[in-house]
VOKOL-506111 format. One line per 5 residues: number of its first residue (from 1); their letters; for each residue x, y, z of N, C-alpha, C. Coordinates in Angstrom, 2 decimals. Each point is the difference from the previous one (the first is absolute). Layout:
BEGIN
NUM = A = X Y Z X Y Z X Y Z | ...
//
This chain:
BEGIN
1 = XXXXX = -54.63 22.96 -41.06 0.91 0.51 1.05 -0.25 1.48 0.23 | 0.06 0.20 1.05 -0.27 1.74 0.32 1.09 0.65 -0.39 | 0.06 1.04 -0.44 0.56 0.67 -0.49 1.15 0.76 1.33 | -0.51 0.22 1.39 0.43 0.32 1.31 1.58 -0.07 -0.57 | 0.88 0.90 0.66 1.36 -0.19 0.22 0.65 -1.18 1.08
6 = XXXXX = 0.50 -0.47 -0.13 0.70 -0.82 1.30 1.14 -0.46 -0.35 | 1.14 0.56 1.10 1.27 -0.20 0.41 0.70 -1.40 -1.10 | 0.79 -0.26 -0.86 -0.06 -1.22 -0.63 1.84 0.23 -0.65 | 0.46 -1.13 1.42 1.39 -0.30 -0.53 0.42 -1.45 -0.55 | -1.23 -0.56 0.08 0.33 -1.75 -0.38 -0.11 -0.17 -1.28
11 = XXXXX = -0.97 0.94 -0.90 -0.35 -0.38 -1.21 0.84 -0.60 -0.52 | 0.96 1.13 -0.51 1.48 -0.21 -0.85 0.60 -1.37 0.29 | -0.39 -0.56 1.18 0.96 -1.14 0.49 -0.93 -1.45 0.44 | -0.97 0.23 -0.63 -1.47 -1.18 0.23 0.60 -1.25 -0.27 | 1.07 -0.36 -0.73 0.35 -1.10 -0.67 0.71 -0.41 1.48
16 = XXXXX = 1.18 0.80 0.50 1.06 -0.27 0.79 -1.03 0.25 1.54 | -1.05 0.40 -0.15 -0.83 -0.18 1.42 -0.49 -1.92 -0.44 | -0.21 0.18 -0.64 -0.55 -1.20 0.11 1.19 -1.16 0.39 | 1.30 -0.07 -0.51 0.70 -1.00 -0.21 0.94 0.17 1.05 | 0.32 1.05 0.57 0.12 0.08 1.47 0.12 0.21 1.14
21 = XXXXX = -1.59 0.57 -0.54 -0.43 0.43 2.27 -0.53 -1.41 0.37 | 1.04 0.04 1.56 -0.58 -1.71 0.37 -1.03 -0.05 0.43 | -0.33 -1.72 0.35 -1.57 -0.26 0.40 0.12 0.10 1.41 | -1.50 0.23 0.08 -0.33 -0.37 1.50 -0.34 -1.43 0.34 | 0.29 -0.04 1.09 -0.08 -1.50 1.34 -1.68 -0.42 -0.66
26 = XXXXX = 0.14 -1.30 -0.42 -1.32 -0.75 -0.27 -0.96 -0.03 1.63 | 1.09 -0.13 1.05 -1.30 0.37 0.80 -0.63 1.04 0.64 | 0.53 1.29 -0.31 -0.43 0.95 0.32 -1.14 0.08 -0.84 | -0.44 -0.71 -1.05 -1.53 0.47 -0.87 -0.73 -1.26 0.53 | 0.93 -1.38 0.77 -1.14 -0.83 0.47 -0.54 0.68 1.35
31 = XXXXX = 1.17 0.66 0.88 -1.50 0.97 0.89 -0.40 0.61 0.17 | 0.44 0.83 -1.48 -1.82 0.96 -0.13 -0.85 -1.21 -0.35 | 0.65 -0.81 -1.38 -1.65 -0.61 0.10 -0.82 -0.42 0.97 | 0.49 -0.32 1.31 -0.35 -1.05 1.40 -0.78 1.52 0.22 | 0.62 1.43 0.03 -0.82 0.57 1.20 -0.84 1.16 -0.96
36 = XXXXX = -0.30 -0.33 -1.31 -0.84 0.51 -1.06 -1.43 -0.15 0.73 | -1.37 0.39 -0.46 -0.97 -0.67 0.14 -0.73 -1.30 -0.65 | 0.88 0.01 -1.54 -0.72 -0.82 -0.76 1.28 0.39 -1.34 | -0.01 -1.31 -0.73 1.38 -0.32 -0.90 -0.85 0.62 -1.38 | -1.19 0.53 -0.13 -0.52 0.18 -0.95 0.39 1.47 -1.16
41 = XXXXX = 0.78 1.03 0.63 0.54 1.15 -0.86 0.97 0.37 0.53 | 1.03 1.01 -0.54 0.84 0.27 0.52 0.61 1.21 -0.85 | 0.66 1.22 0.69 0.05 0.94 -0.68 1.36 0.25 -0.04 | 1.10 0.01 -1.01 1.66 0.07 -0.01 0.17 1.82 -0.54 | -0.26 0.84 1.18 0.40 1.21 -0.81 1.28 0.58 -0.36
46 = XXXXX = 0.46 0.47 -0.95 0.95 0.36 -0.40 1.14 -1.02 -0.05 | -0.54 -1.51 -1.18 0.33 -0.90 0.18 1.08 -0.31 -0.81 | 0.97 1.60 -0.78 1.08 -0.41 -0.53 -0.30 -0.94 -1.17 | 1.06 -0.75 -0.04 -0.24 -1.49 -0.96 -0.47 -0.99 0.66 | -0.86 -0.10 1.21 -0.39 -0.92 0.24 0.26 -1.16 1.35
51 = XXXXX = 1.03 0.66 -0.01 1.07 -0.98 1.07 -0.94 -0.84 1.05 | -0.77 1.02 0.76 -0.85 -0.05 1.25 -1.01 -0.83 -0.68 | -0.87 0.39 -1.04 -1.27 -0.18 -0.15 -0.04 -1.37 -0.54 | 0.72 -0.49 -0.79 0.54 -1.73 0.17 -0.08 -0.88 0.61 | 0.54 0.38 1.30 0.26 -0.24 1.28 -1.82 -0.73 0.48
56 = XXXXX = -0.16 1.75 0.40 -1.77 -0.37 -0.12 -0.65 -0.60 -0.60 | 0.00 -0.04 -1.07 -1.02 -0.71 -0.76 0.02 -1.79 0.21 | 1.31 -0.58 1.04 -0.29 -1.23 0.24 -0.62 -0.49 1.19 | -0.14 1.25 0.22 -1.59 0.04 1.22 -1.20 0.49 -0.21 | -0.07 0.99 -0.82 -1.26 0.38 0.14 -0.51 -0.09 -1.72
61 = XXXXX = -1.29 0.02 -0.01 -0.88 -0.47 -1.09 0.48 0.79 -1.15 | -0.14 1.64 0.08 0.34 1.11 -0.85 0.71 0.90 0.49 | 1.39 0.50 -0.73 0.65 1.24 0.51 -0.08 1.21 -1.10 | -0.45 0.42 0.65 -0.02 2.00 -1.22 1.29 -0.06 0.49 | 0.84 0.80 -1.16 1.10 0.49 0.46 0.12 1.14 -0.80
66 = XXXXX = 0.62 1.31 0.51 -0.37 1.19 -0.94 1.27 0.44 0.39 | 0.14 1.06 -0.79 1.18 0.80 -0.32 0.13 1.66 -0.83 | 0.52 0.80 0.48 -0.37 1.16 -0.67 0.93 -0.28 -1.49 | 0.89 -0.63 -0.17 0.96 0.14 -0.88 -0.36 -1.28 -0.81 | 0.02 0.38 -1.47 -0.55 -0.82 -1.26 1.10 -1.22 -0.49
71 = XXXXX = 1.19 0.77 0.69 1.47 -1.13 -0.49 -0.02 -0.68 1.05 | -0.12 0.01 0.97 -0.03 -1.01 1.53 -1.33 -0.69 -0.47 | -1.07 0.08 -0.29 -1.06 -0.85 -0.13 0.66 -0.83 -1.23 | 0.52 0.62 -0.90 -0.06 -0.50 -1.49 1.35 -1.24 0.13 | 0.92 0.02 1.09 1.03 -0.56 0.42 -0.42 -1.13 0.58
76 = XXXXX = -1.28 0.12 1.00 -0.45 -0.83 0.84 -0.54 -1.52 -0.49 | 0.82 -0.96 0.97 -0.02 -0.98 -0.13 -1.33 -1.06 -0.19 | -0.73 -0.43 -1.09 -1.33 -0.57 0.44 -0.19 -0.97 0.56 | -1.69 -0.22 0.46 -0.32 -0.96 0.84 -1.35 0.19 0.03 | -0.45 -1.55 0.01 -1.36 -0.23 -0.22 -1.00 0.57 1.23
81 = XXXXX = 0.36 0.21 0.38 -0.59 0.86 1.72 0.47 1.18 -0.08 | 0.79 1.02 -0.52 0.18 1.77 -0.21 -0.58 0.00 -0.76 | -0.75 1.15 0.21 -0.58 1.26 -0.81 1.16 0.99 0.03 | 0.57 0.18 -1.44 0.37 1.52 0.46 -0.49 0.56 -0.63 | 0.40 1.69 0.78 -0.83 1.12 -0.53 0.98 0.96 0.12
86 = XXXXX = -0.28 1.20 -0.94 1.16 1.48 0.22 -1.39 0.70 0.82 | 0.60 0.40 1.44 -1.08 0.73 1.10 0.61 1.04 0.94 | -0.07 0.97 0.12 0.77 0.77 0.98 -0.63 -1.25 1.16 | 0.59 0.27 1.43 -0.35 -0.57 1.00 -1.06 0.76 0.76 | 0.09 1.25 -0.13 -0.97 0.94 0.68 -1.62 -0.33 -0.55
91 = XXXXX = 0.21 -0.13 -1.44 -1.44 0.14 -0.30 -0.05 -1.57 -1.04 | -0.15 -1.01 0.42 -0.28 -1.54 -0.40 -1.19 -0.08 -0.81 | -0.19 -0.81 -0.89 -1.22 -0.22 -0.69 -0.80 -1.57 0.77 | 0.67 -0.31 1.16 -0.87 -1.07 1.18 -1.23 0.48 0.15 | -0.84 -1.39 0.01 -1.20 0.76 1.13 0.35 0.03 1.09
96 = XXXXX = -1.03 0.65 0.61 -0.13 0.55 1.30 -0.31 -1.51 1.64 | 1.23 -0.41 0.48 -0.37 -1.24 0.61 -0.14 -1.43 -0.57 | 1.39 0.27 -0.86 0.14 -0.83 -0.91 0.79 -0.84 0.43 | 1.14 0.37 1.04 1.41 -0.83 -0.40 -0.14 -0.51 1.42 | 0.71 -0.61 0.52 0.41 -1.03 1.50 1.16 0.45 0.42
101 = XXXXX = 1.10 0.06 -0.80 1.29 0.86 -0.13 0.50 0.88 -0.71 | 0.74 1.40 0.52 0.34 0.50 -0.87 1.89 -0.42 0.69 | 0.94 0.03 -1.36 1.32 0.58 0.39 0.71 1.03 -0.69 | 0.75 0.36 0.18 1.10 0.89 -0.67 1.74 0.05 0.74 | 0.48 -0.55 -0.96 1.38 -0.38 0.66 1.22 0.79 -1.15
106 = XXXXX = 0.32 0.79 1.46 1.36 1.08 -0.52 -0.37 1.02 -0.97 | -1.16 0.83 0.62 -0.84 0.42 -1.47 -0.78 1.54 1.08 | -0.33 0.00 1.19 -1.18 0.34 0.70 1.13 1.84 0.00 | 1.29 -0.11 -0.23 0.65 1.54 0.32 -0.53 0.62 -1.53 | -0.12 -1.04 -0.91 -0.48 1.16 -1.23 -1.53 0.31 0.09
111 = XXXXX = -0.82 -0.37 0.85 -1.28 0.18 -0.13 -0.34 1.20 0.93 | -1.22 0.91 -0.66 -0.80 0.60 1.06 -0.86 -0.56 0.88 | 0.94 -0.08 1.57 -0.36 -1.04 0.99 -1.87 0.32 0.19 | -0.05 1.19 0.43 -1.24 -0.10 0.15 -1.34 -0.42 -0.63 | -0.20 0.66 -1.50 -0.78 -0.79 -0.59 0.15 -1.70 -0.78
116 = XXXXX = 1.04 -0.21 0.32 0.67 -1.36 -0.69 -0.99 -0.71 1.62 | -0.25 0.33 1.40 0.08 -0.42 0.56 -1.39 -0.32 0.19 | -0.87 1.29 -0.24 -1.72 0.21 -0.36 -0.30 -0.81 -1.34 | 1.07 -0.25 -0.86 -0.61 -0.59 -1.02 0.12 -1.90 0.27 | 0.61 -0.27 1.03 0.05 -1.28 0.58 -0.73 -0.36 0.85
121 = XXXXX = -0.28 1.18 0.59 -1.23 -0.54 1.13 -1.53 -0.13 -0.90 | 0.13 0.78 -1.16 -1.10 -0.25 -0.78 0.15 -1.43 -0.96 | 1.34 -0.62 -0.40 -0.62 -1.08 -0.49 0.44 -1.25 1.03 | 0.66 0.04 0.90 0.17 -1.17 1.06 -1.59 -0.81 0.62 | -0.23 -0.80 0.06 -1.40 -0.75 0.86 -0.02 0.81 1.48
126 = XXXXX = -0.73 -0.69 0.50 -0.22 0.80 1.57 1.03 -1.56 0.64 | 0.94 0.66 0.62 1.14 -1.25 0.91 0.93 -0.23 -0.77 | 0.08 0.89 -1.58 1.29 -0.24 -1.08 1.16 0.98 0.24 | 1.12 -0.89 -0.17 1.39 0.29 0.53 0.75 0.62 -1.31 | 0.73 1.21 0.66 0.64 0.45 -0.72 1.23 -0.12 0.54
131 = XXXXX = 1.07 -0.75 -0.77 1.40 -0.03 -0.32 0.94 0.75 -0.69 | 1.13 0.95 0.49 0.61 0.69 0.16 1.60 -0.81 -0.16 | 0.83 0.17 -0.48 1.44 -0.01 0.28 1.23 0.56 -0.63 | 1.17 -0.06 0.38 1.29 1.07 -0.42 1.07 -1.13 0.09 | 0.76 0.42 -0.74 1.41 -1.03 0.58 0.76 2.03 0.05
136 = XXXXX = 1.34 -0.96 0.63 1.30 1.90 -0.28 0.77 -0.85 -0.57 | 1.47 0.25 0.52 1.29 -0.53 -0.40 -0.03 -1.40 -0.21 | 0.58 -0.93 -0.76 0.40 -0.80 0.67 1.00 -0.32 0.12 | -0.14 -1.80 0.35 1.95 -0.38 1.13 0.51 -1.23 -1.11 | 1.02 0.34 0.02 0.57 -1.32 -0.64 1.29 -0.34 0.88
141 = XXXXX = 0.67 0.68 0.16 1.55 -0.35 0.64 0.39 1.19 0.51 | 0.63 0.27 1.38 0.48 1.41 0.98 0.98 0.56 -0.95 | 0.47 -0.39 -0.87 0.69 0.98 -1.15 -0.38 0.30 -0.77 | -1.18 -0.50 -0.95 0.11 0.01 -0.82 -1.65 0.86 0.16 | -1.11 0.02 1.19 -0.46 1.08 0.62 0.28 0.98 0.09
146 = XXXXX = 1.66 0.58 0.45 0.47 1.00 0.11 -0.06 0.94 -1.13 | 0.77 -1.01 -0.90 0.20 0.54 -1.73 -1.39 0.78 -0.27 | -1.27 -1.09 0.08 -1.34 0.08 -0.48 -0.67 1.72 0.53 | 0.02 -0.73 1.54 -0.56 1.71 0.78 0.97 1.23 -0.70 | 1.44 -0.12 0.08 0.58 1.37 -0.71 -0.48 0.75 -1.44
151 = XXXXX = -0.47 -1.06 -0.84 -0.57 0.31 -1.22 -1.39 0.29 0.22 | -0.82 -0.83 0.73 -1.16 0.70 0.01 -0.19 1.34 1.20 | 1.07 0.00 0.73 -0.39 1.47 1.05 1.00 1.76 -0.74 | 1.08 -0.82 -0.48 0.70 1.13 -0.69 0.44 0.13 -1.47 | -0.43 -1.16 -0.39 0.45 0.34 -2.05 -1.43 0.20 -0.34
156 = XXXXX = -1.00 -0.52 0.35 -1.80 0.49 -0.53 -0.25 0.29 1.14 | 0.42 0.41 1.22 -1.08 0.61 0.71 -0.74 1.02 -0.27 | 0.77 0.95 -0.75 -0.55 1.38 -0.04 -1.33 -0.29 -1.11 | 0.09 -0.88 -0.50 -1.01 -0.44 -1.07 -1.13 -0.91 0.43 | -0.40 0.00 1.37 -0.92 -0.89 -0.14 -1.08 0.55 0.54
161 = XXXXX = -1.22 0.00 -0.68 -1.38 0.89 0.18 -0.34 0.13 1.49 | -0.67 1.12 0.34 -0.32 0.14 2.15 -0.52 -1.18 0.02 | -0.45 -0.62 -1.11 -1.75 -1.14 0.72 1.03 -0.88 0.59 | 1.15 -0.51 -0.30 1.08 -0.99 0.62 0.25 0.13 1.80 | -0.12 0.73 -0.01 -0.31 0.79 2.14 -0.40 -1.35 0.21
166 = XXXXX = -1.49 0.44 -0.47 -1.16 -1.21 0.54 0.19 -1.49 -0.31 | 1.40 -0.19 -1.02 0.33 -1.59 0.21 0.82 -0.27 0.99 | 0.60 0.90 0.22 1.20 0.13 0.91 -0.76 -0.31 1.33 | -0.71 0.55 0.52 -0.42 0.36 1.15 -1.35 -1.51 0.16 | 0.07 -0.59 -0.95 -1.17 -1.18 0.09 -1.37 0.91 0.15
171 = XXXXX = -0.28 0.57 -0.31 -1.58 0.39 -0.24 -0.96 0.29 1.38 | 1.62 0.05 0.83 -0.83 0.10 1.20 -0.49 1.55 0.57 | 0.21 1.06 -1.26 -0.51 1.12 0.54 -1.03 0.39 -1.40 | -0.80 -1.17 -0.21 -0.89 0.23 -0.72 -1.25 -0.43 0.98 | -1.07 0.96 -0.28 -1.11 -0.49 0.81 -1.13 -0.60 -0.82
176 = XXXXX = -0.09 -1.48 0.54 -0.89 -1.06 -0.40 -1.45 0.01 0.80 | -1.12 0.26 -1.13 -1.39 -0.30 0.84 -0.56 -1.10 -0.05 | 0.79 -0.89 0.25 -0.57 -1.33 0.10 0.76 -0.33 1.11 | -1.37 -1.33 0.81 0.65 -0.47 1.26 1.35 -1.13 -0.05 | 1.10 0.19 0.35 1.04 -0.17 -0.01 -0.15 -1.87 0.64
181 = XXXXX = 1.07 -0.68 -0.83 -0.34 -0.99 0.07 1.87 -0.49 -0.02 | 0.19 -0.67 1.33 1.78 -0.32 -0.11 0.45 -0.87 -0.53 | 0.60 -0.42 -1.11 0.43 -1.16 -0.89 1.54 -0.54 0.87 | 0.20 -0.68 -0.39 1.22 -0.98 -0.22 1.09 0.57 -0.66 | 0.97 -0.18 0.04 1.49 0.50 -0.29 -0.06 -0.89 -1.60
186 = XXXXX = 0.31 0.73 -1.50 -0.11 -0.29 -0.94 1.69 0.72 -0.71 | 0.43 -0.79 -0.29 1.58 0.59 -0.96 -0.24 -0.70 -1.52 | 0.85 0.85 -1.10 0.32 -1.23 -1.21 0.97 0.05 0.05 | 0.82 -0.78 -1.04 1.22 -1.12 0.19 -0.02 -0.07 -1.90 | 1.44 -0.27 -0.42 0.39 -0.16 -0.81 1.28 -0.31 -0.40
191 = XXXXX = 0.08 -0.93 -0.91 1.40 -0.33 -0.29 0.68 0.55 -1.32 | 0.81 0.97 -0.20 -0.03 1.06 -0.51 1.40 -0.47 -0.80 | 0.55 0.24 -1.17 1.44 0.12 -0.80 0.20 1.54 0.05 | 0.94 0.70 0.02 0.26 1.34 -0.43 -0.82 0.80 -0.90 | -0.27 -0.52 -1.51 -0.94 0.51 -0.82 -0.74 0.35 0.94
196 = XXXXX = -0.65 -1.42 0.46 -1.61 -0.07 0.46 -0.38 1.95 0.81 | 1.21 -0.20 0.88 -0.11 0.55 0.97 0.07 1.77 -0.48 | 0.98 0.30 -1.17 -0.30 1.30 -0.63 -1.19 0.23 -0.89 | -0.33 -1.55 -0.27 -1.58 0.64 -0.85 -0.42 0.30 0.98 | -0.66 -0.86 1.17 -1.08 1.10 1.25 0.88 1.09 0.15
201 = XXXXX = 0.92 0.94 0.15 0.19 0.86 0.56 0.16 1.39 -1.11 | -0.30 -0.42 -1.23 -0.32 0.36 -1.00 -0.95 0.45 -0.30 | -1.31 -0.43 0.82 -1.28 0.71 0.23 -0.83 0.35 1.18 | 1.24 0.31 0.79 -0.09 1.34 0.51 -0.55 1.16 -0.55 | -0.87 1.09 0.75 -0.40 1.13 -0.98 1.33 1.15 0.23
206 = XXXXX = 0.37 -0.24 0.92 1.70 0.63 0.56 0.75 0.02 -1.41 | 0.20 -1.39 -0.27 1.00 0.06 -1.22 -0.76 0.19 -1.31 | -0.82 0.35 -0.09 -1.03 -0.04 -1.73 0.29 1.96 0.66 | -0.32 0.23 1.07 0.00 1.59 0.08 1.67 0.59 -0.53 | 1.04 -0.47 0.69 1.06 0.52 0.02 0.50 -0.41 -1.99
211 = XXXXX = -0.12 -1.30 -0.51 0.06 -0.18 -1.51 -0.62 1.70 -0.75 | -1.12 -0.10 0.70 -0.67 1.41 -1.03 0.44 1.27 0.24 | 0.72 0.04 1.17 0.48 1.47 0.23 1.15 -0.15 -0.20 | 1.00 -0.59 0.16 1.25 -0.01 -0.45 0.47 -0.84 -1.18 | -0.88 -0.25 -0.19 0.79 -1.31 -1.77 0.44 -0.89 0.43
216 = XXXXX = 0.71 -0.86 0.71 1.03 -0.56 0.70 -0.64 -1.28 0.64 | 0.32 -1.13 -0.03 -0.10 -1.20 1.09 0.73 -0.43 0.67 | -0.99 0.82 1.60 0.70 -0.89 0.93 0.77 -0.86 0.23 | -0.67 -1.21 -0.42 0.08 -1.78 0.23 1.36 -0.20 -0.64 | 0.67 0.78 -1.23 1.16 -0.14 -0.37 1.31 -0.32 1.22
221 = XXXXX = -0.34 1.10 0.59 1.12 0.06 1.46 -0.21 -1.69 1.24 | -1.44 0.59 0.32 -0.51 -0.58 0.85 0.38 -1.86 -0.61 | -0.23 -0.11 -1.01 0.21 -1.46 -0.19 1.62 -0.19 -0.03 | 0.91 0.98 0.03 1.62 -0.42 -0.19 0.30 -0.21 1.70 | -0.69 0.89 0.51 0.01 -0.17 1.70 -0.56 -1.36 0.77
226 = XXXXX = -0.99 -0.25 -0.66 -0.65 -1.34 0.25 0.52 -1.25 -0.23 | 0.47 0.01 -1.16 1.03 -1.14 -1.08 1.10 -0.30 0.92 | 0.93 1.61 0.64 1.20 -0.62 0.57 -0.25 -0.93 1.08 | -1.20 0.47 0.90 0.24 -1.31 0.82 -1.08 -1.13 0.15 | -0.95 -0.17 -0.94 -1.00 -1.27 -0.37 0.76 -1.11 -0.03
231 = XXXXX = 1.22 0.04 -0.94 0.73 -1.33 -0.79 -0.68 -0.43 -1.05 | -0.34 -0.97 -0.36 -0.33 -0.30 -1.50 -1.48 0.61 -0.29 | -0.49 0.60 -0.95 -0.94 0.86 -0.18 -1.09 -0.72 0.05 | -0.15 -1.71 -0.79 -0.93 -0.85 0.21 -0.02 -0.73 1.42 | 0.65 0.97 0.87 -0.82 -0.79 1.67 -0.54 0.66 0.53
236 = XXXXX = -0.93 -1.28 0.57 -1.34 0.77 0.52 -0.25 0.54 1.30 | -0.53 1.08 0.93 -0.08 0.16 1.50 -1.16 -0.54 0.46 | -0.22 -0.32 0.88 -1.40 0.55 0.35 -0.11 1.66 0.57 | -1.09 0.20 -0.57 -0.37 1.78 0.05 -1.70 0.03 0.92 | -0.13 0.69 0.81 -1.06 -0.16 0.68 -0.61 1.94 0.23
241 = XXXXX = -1.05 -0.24 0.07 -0.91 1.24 0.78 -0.91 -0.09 0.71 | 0.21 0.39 1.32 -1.59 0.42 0.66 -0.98 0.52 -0.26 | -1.02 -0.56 -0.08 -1.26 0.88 0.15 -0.40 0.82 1.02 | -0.03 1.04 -0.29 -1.30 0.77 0.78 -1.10 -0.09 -0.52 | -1.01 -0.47 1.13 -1.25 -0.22 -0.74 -1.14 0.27 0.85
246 = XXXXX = -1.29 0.79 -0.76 -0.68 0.81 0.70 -1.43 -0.56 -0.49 | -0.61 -0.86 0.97 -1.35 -1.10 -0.45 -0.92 0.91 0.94 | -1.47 0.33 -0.48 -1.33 0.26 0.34 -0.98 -0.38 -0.45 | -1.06 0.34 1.44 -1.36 -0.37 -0.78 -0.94 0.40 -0.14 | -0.93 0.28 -0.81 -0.99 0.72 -0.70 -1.10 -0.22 1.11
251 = XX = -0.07 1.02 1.16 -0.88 0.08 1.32 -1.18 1.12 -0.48 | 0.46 0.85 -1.00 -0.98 1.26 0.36 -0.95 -0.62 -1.82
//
């Protein structure tokens, strides 16, 4: 692993990334595979525990999946089709015109866009697609949204790193050198109990920031606010997020 510095609020919480940030839509990875060049590699950068690169690997032959952080790899879920690896994203140990796909999902605000972007055009094929995506908030119920946005815009707002702009804003004031390619409308969906729903919001880097500067958890409050109007703690919502999602292709 390079020794490089990089931004790292998940470590501490690799266990609770894994168990629950939700999945993505099974068919949003069947059409990349459809508009891939070939099902034969596939590159999952900054693949967390794995979530995404799973996904992939029931399409394509081999997935690298890399990660700058040793507890997110070491967390990560196996599978006879991942490779993982501890890799900054900027500088990959791929060859050069190796992969068919690259992705990176909810990951692209901690990276240095530019060479993360030179270092993809160097291992993508010639016509290989790079996949991009973000979720923001999500929705469960017009109240219980309300509750959600107040805690994340004014009890951690002040705590949540600039790179968050660029989730906010869908990535649309990032500039992509690849030829732009328009996908399909992609959301996930989940059926969530209360727990469920404070472990994801638990790894947030918002709330791992505000724990370290003030001692204190959030989620204490936030779950007595939540509780009053859920009703029984073991029922479930459905909880959903949009994607923004930003697909290209390896022209130059």
């Amino acid at each position: 692993m390079t020794a490089e510095y990089f931004k790292d609020y998940f470590s501490d919480n690799s266990a609770g990334y894994r168990k629950y940030r939700p999945a993505y839509p099974d068919s949003f990875f069947e059409y990349l595979a459809i508009i891939a060049p070939s099902s034969a590699a596939a590159w999952d950068c900054a693949t967390g525990s794995g979530q995404a690169a799973r996904k992939l690997a029931r399409h394509f032959s081999k997935v690298i999946a890399t990660d700058a952080s040793i507890r997110q790899i070491s967390n990560a879920v196996p599978d006879e089709n991942v490779y993982y690896q501890v890799a900054r994203a900027e500088n990959s140990p791929i060859h050069s015109s190796a992969v068919d796909l690259i992705t990176i999902a909810q990951a692209l605000h901690w990276l240095d866009a530019k060479p993360f972007f030179a270092e993809a055009k160097r291992v993508l094929k010639p016509k290989g697609i790079l996949a991009v995506w973000s979720y923001n908030l999500l929705s469960v119920t017009p109240q219980l949204d309300d509750i959600i946005e107040r805690f994340y815009k004014q009890t951690v707002g002040p705590y949540w790193p600039p790179e968050r702009r660029l989730v906010e804003e869908g990535y649309q004031n990032i500039s992509f050198p690849f030829t732009r390619i328009v996908s399909p409308d992609f959301s996930m969906t989940a059926e969530w109990s209360l727990e469920e729903l404070l472990g994801y919001i638990a790894t947030w880097s918002a709330v791992k920031v505000y724990r370290d500067e003030t001692g204190n958890n959030p989620l204490d409050a936030l779950k007595k606010e939540l509780g009053a109007h859920w009703g029984e703690p073991c029922r479930r919502y459905q909880v959903s997020w949009p994607l923004s999602v930003f697909i290209g292709k390896n022209d130059g």
